[in-house]
Short mmCIF file of the C-alpha atoms (twelve columns), coordinates in Angstrom:
data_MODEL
# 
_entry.id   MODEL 
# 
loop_
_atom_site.group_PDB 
_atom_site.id 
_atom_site.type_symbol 
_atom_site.label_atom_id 
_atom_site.label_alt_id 
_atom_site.label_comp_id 
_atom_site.label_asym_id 
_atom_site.label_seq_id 
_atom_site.Cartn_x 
_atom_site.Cartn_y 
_atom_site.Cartn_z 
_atom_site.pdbx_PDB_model_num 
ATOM 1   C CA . UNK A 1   44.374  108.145 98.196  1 
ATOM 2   C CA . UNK A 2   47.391  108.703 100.279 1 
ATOM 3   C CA . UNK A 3   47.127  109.919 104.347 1 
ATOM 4   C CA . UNK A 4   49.287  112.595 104.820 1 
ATOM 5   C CA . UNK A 5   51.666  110.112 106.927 1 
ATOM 6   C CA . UNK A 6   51.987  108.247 103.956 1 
ATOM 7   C CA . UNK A 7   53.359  110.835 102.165 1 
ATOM 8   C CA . UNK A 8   55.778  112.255 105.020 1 
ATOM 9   C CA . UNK A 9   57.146  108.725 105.010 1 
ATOM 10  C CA . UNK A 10  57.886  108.484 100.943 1 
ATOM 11  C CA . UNK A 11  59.816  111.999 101.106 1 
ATOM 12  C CA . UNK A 12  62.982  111.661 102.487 1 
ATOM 13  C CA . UNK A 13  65.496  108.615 104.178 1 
ATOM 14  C CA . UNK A 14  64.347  107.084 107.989 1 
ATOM 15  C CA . UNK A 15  66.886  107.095 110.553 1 
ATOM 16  C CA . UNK A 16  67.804  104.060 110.142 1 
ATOM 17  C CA . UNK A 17  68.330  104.438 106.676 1 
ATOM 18  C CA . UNK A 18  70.273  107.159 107.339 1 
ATOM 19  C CA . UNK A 19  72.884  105.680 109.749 1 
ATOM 20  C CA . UNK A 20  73.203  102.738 107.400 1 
ATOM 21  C CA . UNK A 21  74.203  105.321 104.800 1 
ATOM 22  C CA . UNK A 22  76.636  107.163 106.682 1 
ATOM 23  C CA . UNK A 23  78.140  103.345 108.283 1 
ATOM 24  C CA . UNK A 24  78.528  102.308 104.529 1 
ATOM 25  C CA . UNK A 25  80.113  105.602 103.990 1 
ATOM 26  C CA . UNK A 26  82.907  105.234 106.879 1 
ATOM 27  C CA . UNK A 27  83.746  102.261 105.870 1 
ATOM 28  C CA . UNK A 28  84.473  103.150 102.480 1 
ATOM 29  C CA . UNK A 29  86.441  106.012 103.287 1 
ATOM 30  C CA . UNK A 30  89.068  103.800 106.217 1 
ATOM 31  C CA . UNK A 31  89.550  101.635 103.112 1 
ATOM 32  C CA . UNK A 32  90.578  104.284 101.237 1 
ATOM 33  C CA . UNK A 33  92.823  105.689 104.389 1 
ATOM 34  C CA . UNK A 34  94.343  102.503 104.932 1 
ATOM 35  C CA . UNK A 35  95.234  101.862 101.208 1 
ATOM 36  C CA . UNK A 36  96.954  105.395 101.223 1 
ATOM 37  C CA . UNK A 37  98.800  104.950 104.499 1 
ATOM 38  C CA . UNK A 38  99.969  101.148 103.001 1 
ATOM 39  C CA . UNK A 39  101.326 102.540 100.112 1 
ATOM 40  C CA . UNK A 40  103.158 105.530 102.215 1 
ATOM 41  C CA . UNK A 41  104.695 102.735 104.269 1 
ATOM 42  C CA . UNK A 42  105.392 100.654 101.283 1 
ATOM 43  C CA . UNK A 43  107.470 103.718 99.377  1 
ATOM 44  C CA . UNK A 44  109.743 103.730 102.843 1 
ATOM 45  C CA . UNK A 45  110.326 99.474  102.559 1 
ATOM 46  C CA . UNK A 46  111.134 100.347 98.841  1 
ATOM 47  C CA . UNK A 47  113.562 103.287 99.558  1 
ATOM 48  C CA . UNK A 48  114.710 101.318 102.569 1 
ATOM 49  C CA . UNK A 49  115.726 98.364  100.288 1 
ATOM 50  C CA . UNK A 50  117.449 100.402 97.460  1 
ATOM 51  C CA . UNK A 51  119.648 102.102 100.289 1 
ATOM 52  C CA . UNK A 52  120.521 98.298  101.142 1 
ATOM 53  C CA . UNK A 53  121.305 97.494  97.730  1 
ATOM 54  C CA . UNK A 54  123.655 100.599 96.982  1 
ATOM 55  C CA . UNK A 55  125.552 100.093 100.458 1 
ATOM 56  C CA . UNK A 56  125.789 96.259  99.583  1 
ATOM 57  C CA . UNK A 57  127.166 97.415  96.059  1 
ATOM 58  C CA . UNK A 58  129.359 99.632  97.655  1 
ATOM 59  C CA . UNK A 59  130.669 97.326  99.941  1 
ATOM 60  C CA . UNK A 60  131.378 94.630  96.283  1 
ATOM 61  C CA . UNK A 61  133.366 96.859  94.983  1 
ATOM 62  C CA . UNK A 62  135.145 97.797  98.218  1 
ATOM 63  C CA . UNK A 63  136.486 94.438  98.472  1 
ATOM 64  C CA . UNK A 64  137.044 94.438  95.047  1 
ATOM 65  C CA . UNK A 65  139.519 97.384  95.226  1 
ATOM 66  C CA . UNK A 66  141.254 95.965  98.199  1 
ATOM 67  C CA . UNK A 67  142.350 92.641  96.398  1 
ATOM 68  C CA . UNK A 68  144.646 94.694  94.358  1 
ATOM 69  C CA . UNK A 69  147.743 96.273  96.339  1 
ATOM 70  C CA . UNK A 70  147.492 99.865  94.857  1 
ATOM 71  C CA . UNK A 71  148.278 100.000 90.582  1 
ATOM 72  C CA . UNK A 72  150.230 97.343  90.915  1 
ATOM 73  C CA . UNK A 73  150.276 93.762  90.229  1 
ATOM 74  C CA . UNK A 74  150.194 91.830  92.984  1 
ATOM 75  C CA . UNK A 75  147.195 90.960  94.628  1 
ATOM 76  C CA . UNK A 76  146.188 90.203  98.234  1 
ATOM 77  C CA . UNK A 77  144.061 87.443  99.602  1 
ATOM 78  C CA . UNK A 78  140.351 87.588  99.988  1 
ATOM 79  C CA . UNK A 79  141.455 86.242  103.527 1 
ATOM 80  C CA . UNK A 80  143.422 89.122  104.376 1 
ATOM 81  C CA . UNK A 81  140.897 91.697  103.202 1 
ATOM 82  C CA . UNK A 82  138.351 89.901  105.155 1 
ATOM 83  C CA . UNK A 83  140.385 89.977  108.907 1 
ATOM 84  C CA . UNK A 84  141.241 93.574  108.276 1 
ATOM 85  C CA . UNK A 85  137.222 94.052  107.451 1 
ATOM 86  C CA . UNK A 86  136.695 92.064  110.586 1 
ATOM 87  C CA . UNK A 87  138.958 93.743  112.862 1 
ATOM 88  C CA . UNK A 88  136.784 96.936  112.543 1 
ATOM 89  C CA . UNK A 89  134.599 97.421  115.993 1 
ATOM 90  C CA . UNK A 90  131.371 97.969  114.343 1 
ATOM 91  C CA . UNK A 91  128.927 98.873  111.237 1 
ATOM 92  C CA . UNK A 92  129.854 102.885 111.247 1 
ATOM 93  C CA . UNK A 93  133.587 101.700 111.364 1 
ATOM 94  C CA . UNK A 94  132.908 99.336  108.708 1 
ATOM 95  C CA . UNK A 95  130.542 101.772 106.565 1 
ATOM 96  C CA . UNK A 96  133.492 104.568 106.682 1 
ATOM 97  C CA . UNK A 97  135.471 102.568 104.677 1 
ATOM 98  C CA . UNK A 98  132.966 102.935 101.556 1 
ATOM 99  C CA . UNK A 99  133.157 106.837 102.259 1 
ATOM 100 C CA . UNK A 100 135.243 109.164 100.164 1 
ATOM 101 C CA . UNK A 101 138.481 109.711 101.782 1 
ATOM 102 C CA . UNK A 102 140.346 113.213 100.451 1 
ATOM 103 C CA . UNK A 103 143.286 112.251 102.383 1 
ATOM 104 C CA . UNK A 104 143.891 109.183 101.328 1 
ATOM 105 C CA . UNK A 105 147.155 108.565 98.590  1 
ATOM 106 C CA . UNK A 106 145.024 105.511 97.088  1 
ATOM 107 C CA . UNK A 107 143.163 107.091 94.458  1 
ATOM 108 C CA . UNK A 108 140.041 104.945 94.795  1 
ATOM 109 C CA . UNK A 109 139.813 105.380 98.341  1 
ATOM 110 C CA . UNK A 110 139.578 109.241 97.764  1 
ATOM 111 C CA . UNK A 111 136.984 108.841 95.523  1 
ATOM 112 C CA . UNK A 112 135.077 106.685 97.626  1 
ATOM 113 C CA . UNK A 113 132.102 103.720 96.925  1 
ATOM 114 C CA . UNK A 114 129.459 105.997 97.639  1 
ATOM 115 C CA . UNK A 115 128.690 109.296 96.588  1 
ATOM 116 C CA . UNK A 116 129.636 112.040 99.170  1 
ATOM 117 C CA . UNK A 117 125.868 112.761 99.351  1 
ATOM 118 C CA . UNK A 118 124.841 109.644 100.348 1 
ATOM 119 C CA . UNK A 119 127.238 108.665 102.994 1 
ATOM 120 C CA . UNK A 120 126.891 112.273 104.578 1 
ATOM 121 C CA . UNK A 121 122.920 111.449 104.933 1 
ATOM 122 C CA . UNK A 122 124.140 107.834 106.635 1 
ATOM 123 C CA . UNK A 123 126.365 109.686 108.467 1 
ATOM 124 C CA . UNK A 124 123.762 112.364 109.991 1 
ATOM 125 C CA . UNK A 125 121.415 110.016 110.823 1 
ATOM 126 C CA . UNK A 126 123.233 107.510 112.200 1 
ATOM 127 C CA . UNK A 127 123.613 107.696 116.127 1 
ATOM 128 C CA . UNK A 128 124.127 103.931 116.884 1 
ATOM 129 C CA . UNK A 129 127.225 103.275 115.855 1 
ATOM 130 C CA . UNK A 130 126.008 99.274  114.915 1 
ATOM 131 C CA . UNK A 131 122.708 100.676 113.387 1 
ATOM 132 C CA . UNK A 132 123.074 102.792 110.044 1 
ATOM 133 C CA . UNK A 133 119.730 105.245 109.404 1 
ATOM 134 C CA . UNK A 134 119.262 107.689 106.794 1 
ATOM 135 C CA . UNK A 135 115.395 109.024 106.708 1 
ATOM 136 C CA . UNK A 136 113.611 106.691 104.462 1 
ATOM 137 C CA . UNK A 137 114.798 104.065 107.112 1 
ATOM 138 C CA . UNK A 138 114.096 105.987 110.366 1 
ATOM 139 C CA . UNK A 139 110.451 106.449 108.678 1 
ATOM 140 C CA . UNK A 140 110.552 102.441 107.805 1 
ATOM 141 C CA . UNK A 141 111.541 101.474 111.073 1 
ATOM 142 C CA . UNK A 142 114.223 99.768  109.895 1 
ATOM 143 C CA . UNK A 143 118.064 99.911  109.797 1 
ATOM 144 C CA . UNK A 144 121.421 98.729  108.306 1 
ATOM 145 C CA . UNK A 145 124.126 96.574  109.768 1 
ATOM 146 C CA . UNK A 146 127.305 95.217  108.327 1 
ATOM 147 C CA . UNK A 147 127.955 92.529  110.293 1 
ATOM 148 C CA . UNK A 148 131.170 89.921  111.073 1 
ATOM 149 C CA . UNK A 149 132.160 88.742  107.415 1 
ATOM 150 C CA . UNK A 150 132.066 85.039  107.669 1 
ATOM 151 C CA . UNK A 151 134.680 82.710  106.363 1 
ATOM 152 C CA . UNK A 152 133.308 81.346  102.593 1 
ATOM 153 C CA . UNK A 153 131.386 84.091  102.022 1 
ATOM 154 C CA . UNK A 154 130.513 87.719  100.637 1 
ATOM 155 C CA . UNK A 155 130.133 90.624  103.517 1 
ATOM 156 C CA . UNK A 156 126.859 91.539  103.355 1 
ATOM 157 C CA . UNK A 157 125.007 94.752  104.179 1 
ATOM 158 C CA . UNK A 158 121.866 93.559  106.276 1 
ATOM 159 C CA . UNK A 159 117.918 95.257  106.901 1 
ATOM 160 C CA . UNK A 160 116.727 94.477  109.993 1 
ATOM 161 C CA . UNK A 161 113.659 96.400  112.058 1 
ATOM 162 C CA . UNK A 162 113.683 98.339  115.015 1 
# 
């Protein structure tokens, strides 16, 4: 036969039981809190990197356009486009070039190589004038730079971190 201490004791957890249940428990649930807060950061990197590759495709068919002199048939140098690209003082100067223009007589610098949407979210959230942000970025902590176009090569549109 069982003393009633015996029987207290095979009713319910110890204390130490207890606080191993509850440790177990915390840890479970800051895995869970870290997973979700990775994968919030990771959708920003993502978002951050697609901005990168539209700008960069932007700035492709920029250069594009400007080896042709207007509808006709003459073409200008790679060389040429790339000192007047150069000449610009910094990445805003160099990103408003990829913006829709209304005023413009060349018809594919009115239309722009980004959508109107998308460069006026650049253009709100940029305040550096060599650091392009939209949101996703700002949240990433990253930004956008279009740097010096070196000789032999392609500009390129590049992701760096605050």
């Amino acid at each position: 036969m069982k003393t009633k201490v015996q029987q207290q004791k095979q009713k319910g957890f110890s204390f130490v039981e207890a606080i191993f249940t509850i440790a177990i428990i915390g840890i479970m649930s800051s895995l869970v809190v870290a997973a979700i807060s990775n994968a919030s950061r990771d959708a920003h990197r993502v978002m951050a990197r697609q901005q990168q590759a539209s700008v960069q495709s932007a700035l492709t068919a920029y250069v594009m356009a400007q080896t042709r002199v207007g509808t006709t048939a003459q073409f200008r140098s790679l060389e040429s486009v790339r000192t007047a690209y150069n000449a610009l003082p910094s990445s805003l100067a160099r990103f408003n070039l990829l913006v829709p223009n209304a005023s413009s007589p060349d018809p594919t610098l009115r239309a722009g190589f980004l959508d109107q949407t998308t460069a006026d979210h650049f253009l709100d959230n940029t305040t550096n004038a060599n650091q392009l942000l939209t949101t996703a970025l700002s949240n990433a902590q990253q930004y956008l730079t279009l740097p010096d176009w070196q000789s032999g090569d392609f500009p390129r549109v590049n992701l760096a971190n605050q």
